[in-house]
C-alpha positions as CSV (number, residue, x, y, z in Angstrom):
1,X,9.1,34.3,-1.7
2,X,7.4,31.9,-4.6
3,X,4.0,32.1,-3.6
4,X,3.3,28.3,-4.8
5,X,6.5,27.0,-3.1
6,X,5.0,28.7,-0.1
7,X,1.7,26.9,-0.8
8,X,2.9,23.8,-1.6
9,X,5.1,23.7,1.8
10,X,2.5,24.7,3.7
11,X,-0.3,21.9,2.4
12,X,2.8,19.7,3.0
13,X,2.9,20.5,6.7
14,X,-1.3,20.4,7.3
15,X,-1.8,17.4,5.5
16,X,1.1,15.7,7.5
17,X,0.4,17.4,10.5
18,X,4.1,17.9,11.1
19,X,7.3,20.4,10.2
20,X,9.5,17.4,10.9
21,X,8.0,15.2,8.7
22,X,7.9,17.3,5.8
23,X,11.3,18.2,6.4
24,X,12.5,15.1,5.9
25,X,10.2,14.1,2.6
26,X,11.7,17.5,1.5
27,X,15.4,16.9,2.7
28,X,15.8,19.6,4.4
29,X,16.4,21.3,7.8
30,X,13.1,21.3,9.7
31,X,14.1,25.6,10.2
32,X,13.5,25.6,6.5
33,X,10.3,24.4,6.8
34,X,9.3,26.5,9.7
35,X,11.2,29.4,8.5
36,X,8.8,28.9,5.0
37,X,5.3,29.0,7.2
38,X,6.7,32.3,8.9
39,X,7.4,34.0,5.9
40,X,3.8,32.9,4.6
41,X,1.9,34.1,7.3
42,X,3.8,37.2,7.4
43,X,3.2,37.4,3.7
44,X,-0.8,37.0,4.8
45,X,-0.9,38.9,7.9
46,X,-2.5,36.2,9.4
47,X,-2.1,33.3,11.7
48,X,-2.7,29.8,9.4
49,X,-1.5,27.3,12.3
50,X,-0.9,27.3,16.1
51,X,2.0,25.1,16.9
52,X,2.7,23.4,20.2
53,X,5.6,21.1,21.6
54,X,3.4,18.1,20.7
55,X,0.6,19.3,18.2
56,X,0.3,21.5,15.4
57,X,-3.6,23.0,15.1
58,X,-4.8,25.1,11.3
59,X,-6.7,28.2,12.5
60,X,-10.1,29.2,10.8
61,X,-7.8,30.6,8.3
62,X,-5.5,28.3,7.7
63,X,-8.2,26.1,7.0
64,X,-9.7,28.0,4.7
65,X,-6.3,28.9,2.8
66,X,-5.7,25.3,2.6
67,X,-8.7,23.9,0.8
68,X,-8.2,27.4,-1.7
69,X,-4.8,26.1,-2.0
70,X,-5.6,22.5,-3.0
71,X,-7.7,23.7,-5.8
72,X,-4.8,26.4,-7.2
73,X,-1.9,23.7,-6.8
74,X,-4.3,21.2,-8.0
75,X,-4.5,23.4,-10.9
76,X,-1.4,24.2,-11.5
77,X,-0.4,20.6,-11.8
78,X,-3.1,19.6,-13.8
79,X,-2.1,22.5,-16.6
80,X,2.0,20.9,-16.5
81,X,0.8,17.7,-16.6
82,X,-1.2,18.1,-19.6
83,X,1.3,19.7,-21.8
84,X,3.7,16.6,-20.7
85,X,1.1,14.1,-21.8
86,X,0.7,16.7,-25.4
87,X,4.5,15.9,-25.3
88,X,4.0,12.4,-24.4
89,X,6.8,12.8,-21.7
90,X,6.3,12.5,-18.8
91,X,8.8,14.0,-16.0
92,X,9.2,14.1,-12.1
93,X,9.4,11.8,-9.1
94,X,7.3,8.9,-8.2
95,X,7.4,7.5,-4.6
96,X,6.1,4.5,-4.6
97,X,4.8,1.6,-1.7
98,X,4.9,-1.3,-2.4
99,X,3.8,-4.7,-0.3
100,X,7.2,-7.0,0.4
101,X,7.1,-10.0,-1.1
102,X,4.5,-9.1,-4.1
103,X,6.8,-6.4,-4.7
104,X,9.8,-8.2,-5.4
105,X,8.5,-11.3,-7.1
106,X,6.0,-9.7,-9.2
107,X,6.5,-6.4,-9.7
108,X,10.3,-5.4,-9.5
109,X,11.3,-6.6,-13.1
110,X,8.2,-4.5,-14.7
111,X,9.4,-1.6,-12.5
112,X,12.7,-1.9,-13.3
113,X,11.2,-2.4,-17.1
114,X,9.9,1.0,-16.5
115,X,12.8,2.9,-15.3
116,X,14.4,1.5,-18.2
117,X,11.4,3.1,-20.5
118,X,10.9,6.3,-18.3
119,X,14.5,8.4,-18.0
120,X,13.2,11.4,-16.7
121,X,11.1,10.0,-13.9
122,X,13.0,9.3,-10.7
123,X,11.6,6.2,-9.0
124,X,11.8,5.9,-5.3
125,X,10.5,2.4,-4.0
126,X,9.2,1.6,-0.4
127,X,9.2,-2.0,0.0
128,X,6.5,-2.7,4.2
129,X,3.8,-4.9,4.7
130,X,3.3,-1.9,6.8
131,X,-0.4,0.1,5.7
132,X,1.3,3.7,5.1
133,X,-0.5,7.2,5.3
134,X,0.1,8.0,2.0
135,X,-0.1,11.9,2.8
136,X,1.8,11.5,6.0
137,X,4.4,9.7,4.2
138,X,4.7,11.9,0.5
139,X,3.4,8.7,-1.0
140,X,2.5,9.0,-4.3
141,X,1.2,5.4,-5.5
142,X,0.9,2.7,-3.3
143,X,-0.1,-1.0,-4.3
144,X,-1.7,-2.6,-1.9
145,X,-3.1,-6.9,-1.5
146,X,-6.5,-6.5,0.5
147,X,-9.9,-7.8,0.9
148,X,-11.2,-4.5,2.3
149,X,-10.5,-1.0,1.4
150,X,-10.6,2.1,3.5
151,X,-13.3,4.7,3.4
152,X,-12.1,7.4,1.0
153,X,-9.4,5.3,-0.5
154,X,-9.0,6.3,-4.4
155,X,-7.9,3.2,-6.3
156,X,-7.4,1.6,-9.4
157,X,-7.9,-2.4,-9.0
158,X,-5.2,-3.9,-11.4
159,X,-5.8,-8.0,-10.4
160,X,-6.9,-10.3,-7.9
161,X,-5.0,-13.2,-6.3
162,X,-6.0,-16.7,-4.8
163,X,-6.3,-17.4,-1.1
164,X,-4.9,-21.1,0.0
165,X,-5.1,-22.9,2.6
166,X,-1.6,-25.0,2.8
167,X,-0.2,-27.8,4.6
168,X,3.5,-30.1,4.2
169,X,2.8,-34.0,3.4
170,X,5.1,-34.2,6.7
171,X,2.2,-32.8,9.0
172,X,-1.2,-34.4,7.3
173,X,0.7,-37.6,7.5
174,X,1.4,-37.1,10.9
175,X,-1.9,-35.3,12.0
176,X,-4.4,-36.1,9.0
177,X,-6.0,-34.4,6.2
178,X,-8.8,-32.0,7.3
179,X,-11.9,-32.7,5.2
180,X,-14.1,-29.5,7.0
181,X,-12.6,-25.7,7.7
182,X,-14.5,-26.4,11.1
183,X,-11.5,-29.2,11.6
184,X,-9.0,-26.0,11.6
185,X,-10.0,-25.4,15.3
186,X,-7.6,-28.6,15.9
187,X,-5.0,-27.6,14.5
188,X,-1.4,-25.9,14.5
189,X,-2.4,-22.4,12.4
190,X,0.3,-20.0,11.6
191,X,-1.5,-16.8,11.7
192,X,-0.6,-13.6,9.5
193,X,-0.9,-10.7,11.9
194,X,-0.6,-7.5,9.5
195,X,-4.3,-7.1,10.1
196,X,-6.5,-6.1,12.9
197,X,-8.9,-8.4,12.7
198,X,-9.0,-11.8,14.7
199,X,-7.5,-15.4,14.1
200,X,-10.1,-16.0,12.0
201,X,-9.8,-17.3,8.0
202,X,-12.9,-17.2,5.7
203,X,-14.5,-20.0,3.4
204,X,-17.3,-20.2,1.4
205,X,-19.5,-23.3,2.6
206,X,-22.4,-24.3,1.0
207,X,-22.7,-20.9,-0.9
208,X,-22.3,-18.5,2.6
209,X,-19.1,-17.1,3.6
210,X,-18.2,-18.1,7.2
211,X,-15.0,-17.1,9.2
212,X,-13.9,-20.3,11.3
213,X,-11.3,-19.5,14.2
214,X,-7.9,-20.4,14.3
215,X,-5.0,-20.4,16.9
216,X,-1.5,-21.4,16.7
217,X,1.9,-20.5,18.8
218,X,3.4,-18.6,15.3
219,X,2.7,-15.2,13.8
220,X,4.0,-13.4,11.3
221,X,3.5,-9.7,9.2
222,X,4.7,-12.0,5.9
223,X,3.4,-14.4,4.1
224,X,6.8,-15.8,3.3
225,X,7.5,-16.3,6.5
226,X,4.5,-18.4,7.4
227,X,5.0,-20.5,4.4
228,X,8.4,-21.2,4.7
229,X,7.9,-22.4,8.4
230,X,4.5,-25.1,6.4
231,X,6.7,-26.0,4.3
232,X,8.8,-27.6,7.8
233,X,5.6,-29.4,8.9
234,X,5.2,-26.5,11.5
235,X,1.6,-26.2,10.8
236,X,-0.8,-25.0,8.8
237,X,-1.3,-21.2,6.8
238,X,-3.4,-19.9,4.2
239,X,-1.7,-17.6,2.1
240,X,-2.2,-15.7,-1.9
241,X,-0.9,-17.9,-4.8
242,X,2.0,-15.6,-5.9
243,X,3.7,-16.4,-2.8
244,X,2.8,-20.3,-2.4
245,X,3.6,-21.1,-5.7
246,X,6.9,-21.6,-5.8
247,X,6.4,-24.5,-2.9
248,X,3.6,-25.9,-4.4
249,X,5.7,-26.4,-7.7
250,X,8.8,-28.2,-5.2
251,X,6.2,-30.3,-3.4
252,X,7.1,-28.6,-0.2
253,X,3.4,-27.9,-0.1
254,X,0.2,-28.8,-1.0
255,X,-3.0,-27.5,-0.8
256,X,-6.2,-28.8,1.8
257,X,-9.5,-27.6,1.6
258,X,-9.8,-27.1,-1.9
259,X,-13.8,-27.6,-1.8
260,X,-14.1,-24.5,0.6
261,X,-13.0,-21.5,-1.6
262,X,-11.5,-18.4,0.4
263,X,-12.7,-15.2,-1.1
264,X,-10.1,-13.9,-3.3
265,X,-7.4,-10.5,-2.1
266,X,-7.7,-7.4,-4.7
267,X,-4.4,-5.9,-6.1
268,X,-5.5,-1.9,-6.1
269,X,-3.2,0.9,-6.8
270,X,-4.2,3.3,-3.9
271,X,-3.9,7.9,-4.3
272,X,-3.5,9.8,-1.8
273,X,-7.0,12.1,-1.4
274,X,-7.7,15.2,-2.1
275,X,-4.8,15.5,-5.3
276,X,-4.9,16.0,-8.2
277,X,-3.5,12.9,-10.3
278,X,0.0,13.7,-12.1
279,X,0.3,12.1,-15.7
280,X,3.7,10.6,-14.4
281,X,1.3,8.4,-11.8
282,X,-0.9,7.6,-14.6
283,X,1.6,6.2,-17.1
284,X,2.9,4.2,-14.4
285,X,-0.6,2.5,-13.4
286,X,-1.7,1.7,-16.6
287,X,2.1,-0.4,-17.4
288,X,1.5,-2.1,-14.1
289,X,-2.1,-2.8,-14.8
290,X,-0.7,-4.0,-18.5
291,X,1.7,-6.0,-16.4
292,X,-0.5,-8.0,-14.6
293,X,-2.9,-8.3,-16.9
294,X,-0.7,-10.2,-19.4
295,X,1.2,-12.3,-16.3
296,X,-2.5,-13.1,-15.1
């Protein structure tokens, strides 16, 4: 048995919480996973995890081994990595998550850009406006639009983006221009729902930042979505730049409330915890950062 495939399977499956799952990052049969923790323990002579139909549990041990593990794998990578940077090539696979629509206007030509520069890094892209568990998930980079990071997230902030508020000359000329965010109350707002949080969108007014309620009969998880249905005088939306941009620039759009400024959204590349940083994920952070940077 390779002790560090052994460990590196078995951080796999605590971390995630699950054979299955691991199985499937892995591509392989979930016996091959389970099969790999026996041998391990066996290996040990001692129980690491108690497994049930529904829940998998570390023991006192296996939660010990794992955090001694972390640091050796941790290790381990740290020493490859650095003789790939003193060979300035770097080498492996990158699985990356990426928001929809800012993934595939933005950033897909300078991924594809560095595929093109990067032969020996295989690049597997996730495209959700779904918030992933990047342990759960094997994530190794995930880019991420947000006013408010997580506790313990590990990031990188590459940009910023705009928040506006967007209406069609088809429905202010039918229901009038709103001269106050307290006048949204009134109207027809179509809601992003990919958060938790409330119907509620933010302005600065008079120097304080103030969320005014909102309602409206249409919700949507993308942006795109909401701003093609404005941009048929269904209501109102407030929205980042990088996806109103191309409406503003046909006229299909405008933009209301300019004198109330929403706070802006952060572009962060977000690690998974706990790991140690591979040069492969470094390279490709600083050409995205470069990327946006120069298209800023």
């Amino acid at each position: 048995m390779d002790k560090l495939d052994a460990m590196q399977i078995f951080v796999r499956v605590a971390e995630a919480g699950s054979f299955t799952a691991v199985a499937d990052q892995l591509q392989v049969a979930r016996s091959a996973v389970t099969r790999q923790i026996a041998a391990l323990e066996k290996h040990l002579r001692v129980k690491l995890m108690t497994r049930s139909t529904r829940s998998l549990t570390l023991t006192p041990a296996g939660a010990a081994y794992l955090e001694k593990c972390r640091v050796i794998l941790n290790m381990v990578d740290a020493a490859e990595s650095s003789l790939d940077e003193e060979k300035a090539v770097p080498r492996g696979r990158i699985r990356l998550g990426l928001p929809l629509t800012f993934g595939l206007q933005r950033l897909l030509p300078a991924l594809l850009d560095f595929a093109k520069a990067q032969p020996h890094i295989d690049l597997q892209m996730d495209f959700s406006d779904q918030r992933a568990n990047l342990i759960e998930e094997g994530i190794d980079l995930s880019i991420r639009i947000t006013a408010d990071l997580q506790p313990g997230d590990i990031v990188r902030t590459l940009g910023h983006c705009r928040l506006l508020t967007l209406a069609s000359p088809s429905y202010l000329s039918e229901h009038g221009s709103l001269r106050h965010p307290d006048e949204l109350q009134h109207h027809e707002c179509l809601v992003y729902s990919g958060t938790n949080k409330g119907a509620t969108w933010p302005y600065r007014v008079e120097g304080q930042l103030q969320a005014f309620p909102v309602r409206g009969r249409i919700q949507a998880n993308n942006g795109l979505a909401l701003v093609q249905a404005t941009a048929q005088g269904m209501g109102l939306t407030l929205q980042p730049d990088f996806i109103a941009e191309q409406f503003l620039q046909r006229g299909e759009v405008v933009e209301i409330l300019q004198a109330f400024e929403s706070p802006p959204l952060g572009i962060y590349a977000v690690l998974p915890s706990n790991r140690y940083i591979p040069h492969r994920v470094n390279v490709l952070i600083e050409h995205l950062a470069g990327f946006l940077g120069k298209s800023a």
